[in-house]
N, C-alpha and C positions, 0 to 999 in steps of 0.2 A: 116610592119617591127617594128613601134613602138613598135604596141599592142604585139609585139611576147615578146620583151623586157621585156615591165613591165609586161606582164602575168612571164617571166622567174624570175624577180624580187621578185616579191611577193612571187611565189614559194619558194622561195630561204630563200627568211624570214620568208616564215611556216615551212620550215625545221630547220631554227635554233630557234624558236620558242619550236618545238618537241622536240628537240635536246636538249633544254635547261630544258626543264619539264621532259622528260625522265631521263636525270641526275637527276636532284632533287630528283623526286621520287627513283630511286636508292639508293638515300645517306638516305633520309628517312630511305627506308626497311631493311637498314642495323643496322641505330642505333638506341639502348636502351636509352642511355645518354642523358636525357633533358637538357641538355647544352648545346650536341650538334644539338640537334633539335631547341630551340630558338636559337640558331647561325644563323641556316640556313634560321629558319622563318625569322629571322631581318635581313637580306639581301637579301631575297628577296620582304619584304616590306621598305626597303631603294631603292632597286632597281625602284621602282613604281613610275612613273613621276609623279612630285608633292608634297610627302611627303618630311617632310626633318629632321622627327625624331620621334621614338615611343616608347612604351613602353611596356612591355609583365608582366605581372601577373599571377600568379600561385598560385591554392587555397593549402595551407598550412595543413600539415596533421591532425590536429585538426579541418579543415575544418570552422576556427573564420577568419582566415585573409587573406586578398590577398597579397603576395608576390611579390616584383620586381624583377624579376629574370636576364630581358634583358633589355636593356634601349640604343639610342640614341637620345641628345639633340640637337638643333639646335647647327652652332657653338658657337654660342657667349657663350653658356651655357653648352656647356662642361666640364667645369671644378667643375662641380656638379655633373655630373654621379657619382662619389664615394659617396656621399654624402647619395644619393638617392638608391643605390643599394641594396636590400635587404629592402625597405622600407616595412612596413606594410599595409593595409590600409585595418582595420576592417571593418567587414561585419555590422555592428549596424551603423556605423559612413557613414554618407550619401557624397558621390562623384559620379561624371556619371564611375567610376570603377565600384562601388559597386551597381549600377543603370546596367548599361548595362550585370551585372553578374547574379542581382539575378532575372532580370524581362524577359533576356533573349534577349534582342534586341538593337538595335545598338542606342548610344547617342550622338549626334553631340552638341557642342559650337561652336555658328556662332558671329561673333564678327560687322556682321551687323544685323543680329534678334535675338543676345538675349537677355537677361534679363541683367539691367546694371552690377550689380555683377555677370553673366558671362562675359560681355565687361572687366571687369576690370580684370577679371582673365584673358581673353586670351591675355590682353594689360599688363600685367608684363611678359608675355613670348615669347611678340613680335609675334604673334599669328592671323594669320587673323581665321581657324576653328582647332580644333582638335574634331574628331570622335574614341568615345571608341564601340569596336567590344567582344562579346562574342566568347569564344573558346568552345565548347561543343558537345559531342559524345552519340549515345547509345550504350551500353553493350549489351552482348549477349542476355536478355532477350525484349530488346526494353528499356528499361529505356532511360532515360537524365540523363548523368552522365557530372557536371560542371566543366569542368576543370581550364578556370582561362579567362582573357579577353586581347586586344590586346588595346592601344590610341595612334591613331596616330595623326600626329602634320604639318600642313601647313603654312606657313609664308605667302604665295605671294596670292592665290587664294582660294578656296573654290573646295574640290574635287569633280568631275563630277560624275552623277549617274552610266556612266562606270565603273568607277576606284573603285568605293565604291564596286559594284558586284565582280570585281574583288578580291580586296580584299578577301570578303566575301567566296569566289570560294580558295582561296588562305590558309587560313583559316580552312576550310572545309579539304582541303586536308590535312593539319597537323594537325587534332582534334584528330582524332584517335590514330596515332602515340603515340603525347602529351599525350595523357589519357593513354597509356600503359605504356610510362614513368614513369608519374607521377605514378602510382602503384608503380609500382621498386623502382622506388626513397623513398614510402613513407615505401616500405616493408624493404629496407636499413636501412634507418633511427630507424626502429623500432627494428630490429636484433643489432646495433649499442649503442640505448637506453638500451636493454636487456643485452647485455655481457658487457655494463659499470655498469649498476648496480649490476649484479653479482660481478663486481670485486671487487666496491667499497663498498658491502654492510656494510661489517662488521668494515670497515674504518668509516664510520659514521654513522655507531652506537656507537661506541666508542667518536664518536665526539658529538652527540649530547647528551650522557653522559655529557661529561666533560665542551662543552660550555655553562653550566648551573654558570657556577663556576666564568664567566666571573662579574670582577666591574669596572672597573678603561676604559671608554671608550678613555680618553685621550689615554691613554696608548699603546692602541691596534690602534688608529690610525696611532698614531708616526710607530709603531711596522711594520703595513701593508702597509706604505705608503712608507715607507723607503726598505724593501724589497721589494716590487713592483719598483720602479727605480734600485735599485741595479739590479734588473735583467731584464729588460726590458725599451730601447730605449728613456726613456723620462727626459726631467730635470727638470720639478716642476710637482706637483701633488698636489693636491687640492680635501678637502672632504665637501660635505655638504649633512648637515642633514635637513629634513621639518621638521618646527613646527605648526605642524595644526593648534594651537593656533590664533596664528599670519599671517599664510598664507604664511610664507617665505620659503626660503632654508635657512639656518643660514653655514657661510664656518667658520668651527668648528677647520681645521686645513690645513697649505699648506708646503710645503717641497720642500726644491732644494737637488736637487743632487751634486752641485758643489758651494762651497763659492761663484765666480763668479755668480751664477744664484741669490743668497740672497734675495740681495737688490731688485730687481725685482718681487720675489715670496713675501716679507715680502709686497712689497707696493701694489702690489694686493690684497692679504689676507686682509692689512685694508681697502682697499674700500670694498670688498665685505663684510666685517662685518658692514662698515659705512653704505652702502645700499646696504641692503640684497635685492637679486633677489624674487620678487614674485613669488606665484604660479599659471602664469599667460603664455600660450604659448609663449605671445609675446613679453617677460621678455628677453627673451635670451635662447641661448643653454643650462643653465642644468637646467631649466624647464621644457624647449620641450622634454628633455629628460626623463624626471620626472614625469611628463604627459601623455606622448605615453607609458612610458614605455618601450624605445626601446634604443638603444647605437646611438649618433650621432657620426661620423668621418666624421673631413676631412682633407685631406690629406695635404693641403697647402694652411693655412689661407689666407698666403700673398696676393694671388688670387681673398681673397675676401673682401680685406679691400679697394676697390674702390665700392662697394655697400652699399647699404642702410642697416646697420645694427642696431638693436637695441642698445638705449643710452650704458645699464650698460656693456653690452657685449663688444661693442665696448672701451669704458674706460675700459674694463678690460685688454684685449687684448695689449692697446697701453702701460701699465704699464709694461707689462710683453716686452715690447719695438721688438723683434723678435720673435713670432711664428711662426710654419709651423706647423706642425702634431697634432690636437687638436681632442680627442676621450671624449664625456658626457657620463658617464658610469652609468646605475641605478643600485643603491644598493636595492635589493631587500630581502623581509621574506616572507617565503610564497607564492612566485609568485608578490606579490606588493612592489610597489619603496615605499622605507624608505630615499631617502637620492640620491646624486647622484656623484660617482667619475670622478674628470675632471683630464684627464694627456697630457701634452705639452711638445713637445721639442720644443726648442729655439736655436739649430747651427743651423739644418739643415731638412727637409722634413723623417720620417721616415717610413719605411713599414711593415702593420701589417697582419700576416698571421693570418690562419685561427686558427692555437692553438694556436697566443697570443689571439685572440678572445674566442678559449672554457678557457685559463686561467681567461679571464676577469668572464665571464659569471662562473665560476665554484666558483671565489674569489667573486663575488658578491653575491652571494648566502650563501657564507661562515660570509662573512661582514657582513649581516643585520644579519645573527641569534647572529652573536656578541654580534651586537649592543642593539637588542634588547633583549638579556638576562641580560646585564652590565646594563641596563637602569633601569630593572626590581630590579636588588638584588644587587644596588649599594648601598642602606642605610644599607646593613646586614655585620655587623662589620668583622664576623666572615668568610664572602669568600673572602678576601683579601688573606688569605692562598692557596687557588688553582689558583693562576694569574700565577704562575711558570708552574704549569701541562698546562695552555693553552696554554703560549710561548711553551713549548714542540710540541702540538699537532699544535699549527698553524705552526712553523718552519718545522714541518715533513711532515704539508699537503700541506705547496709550495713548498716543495724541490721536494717531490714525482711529482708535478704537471710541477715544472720545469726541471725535467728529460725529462716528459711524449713530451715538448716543444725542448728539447735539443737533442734526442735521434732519430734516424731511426727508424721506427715500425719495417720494415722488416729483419735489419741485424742487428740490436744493437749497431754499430756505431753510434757516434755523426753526427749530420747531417750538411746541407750547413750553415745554420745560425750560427751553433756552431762555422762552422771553421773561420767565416769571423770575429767573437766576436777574438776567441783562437790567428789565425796568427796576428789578429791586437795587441792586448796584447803582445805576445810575440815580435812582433817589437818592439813595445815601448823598451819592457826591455829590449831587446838586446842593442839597441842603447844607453842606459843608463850604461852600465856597461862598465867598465875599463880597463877590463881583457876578450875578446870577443872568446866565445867557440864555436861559429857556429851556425848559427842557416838554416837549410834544411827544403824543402818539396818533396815529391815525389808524383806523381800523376801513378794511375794503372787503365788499360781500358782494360775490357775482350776485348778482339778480338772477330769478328765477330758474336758476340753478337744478332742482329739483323733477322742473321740467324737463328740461333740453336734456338729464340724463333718462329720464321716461321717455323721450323720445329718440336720441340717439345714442343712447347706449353706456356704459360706464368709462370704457374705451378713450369714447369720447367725450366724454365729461374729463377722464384722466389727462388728455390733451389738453383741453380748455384749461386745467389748474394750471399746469406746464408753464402753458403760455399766457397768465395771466401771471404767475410770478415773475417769468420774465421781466416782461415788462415793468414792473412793482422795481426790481433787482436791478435793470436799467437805469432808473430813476434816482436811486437810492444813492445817497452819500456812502464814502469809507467810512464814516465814523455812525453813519446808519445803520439799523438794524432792521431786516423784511425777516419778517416769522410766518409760517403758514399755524393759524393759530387754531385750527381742526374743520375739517369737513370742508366748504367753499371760505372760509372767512379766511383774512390776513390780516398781519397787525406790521406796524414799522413803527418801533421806535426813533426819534429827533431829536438828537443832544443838538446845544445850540440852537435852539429854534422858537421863534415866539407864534403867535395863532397865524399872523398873518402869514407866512413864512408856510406856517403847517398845512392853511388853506392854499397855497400858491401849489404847493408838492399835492394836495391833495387829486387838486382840480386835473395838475398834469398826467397824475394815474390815471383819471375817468377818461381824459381825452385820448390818453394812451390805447386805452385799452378798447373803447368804441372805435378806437379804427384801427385797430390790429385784426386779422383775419386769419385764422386758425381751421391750416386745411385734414379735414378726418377724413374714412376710407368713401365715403358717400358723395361729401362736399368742401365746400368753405366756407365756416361760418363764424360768426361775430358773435360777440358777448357784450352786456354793459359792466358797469359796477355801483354800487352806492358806497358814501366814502363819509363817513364820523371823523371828526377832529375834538381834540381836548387837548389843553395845553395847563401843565402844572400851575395850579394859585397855589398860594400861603396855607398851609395846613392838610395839603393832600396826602393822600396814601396812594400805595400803589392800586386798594381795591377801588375808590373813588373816583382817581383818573382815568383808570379803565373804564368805569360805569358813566362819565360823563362823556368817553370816546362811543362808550355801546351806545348808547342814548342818543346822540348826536346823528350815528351810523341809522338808528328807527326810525327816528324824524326823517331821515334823505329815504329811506322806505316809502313811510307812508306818505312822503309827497309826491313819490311819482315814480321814485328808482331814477338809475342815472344822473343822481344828484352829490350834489358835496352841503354836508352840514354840520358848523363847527358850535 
């Protein structure tokens, strides 16, 4: 009777063993999406008894770098993952990454045989082995086509020649996949590179006309440093430039955003000129940054002021007395760092999407040819005279850039981030003023949205948003604001506005849009919407008003849809 048992036991666990692989591969064959494929791989190499953190690299479409794409760290070191995401790690630059990618076979650090500078290295990460795995597939003709490598990471013991096979088994089965990914991903990126340069061809070319004209570098720092805060999240910014000469970064200029930040920004700025950061990795972050070549973030310093940081870094940091959010930005000409932008906030931890990242990278780009044309034809008396056509041309190409940042691609409404900037703004003033004229939000959510794009398609779900902001956009006062505020939902802020007023506008969207007809490749078809109102009482917040516009918006759900409820 035992043996019946565990023979039914065992059974029982190759079933859900199939059970579990059979999904897998399922979720595989379905997605394109290498994000969603390293999702699934790092879970189920977390899942593998023993590991307790890895890391997935992904070769980079110029085929120089490996890319971090998926990353977990042990806990203690968690709060690095942002740090680390997205790291590089060139193919020239020797790591068991760049070992077990290009020779093709698996690299283990054992922290009892290896070589003492690997003992040290896997003893800063608390580390008894980590084993790097290559990821690679043949193509249709039989080729090896490489796609990127896997490092995993052990605290307690040393993985057994099982678990490694495994893996490897593990691995194998998402090569494929990955490498078909990775195509899409890199034929994306290239269609993407292509209709941006058509846009912006003749935009600079024009610019790199006129940035010829550039002398006065002081100028243009004050200029782009102070725009740069003005529209993005941070209270001091800080620039330095290399001087090869000397080997330094030299911090040429620093800027608050607020009288209260000053003091704090002016006393950093004189250390950092008092002693200027080498160009030495282990100088501090805008070296490292400087060096690689690469942007560092992280996201909340505070985190990291219990570790071992470098001297000048560390005094720099404690001057500026509260960091959270600190990004080393390289200013680049030509593809090479000239210099490197460091920006911080000081209230509070702030987050950066992906186009405040293509503004960094698009200003940085913009920045070095600046600098290095002002550098070049600063002693020519006579281009003093075209420093006005560049204020022109640099004011037009951030404004363009922070549209490009502020704006929905697909409806042309202002987006989520716009509205959280807008309705906080607009509290302020309200509550400032003497004479209080209202201030409303309404929020609008196609109905059954989810449907119609199960049934006809994304296409046409993407028409439907279109045309349903329209109409919102229609409606909308100048001094109104329509946000598409993610996925089918929109929001419109109402300066001037009391409930009734809010519920008049409301009702006219639902009616707008129930007989508006929106023709896709198949038909013509119609949409409703449910519409939530709130309108600011005495003591609100921005999260309140919002929660009593969502609220409002559920009740018109659950009574039927197609409704307005304030």
């Amino acid at each position: 009777m035992q043996t019946t048992r565990t023979e039914r036991d065992e059974a029982l666990a190759e079933i859900a063993r199939l059970r579990s692989s059979q999904e897998m591969l399922e979720a595989i064959s379905v997605s394109m999406e290498i994000g969603t494929l390293l999702e699934l791989l790092g879970n189920k190499i977390l899942a593998t008894e023993g590991i307790d953190g890895f890391v997935i690299n992904i070769l980079d479409m110029a085929g120089e770098n490996l890319i971090c794409m998926n990353l977990r760290y042990p806990d203690e070191f968690r709060h690095l993952e942002a740090t680390f995401r997205n790291y590089k790690y060139p193919l020239t630059t020797p790591s068991p990454h760049v070992t077990a990618f290009t020779e093709q076979r698996p690299v283990a650090l054992d922290a009892e045989t290896g070589t003492e500078e690997e003992r040290e290295a896997l003893a800063r990460w608390k580390l008894r082995q980590s084993l790097a795995l290559p990821i690679s597939a043949a193509d249709s003709s039989g080729a090896l086509v490489r796609v990127g490598t896997v490092m995993v990471f052990c605290q307690n013991a040393a993985l057994t020649a099982q678990t490694q096979e495994s893996l490897q088994d593990l691995i194998r089965v998402f090569s494929v996949p990955l490498c078909n990914a990775q195509r899409h991903a890199h034929l994306l990126q290239q269609q993407a590179v292509f209709a941006a340069a058509a846009t912006e061809q003749e935009r600079f070319l024009r610019f790199v006309t006129e940035v010829n004209s550039l002398t006065l570098p002081d100028k243009i720092f004050e200029l782009i440093l102070t725009e740069l805060m003005r529209r993005m999240p941070f209270d001091v910014a800080s620039l330095f430039i290399a001087n090869t000469d000397t080997d330094v970064l030299e911090c040429r200029k620093t800027l608050a955003n607020d009288a209260r930040f000053a003091p704090q920004a002016e006393a950093m700025h004189t250390y950092c000129v008092d002693k200027p950061y080498r160009l030495d990795i282990q100088d501090g972050g805008p070296p490292h940054a400087f060096i690689k070549n690469i942007p560092l973030v992280f996201k909340d310093v505070q985190q990291l002021m219990h570790l071992q940081l470098p001297t000048k870094s560390r005094k720099a940091l404690e001057l500026l007395q509260s960091p959270h959010t600190l990004i080393n930005m390289p200013i680049r000409f030509k593809g090479k760092p000239i210099g490197v932008l460091m920006l911080t906030s000081l209230v509070e931890p702030v987050t950066i999407s992906e186009a405040d990242f293509r503004f960094f990278e698009l200003l940085s780009d913009f920045f070095g040819a600046a600098i290095t044309n002002a550098n070049t034809y600063a002693r020519a008396d006579e281009q003093h005279r075209e420093i006005g056509r560049l204020n022109l041309i640099l004011q037009d190409k951030i404004d363009e850039l922070a549209d490009q940042v502020a704006t929905d691609k697909l409806t042309g409404l202002f987006n989520f981030r716009s509205f959280e900037q807008e309705i906080l703004r607009r509290l302020n003033e309200y509550q400032r003023q003497s004479a209080r004229l209202g201030l409303s939000i309404v929020m609008v959510d196609i109905d059954h949205f989810k449907n119609f794009n199960d049934n006809y398609g994304h296409a046409a779900g993407n028409t439907v948003l279109a045309g349903v902001a329209h109409e919102i956009a229609k409606l909308s006062r100048k001094m109104d604001m329509a946000c598409r505020y993610g996925g089918e939902e929109f929001v419109v802020i109402l300066p001037k506005c009391e409930a009734e007023g809010a519920l008049i506008f409301a009702e006219r969207v639902r009616v707008a849009v129930e007989q508006a007809r929106f023709e896709i490749e198949t038909a013509v078809l119609g949409v409703t919407v449910s519409v939530g109102a709130a309108t600011f009482v005495e003591g609100d917040t921005q999260q309140s008003l919002f929660e009593r516009a969502d609220q409002a918006l559920y009740r018109a759900k659950r009574a039927g849809r197609n409704q307005v409820c304030g």
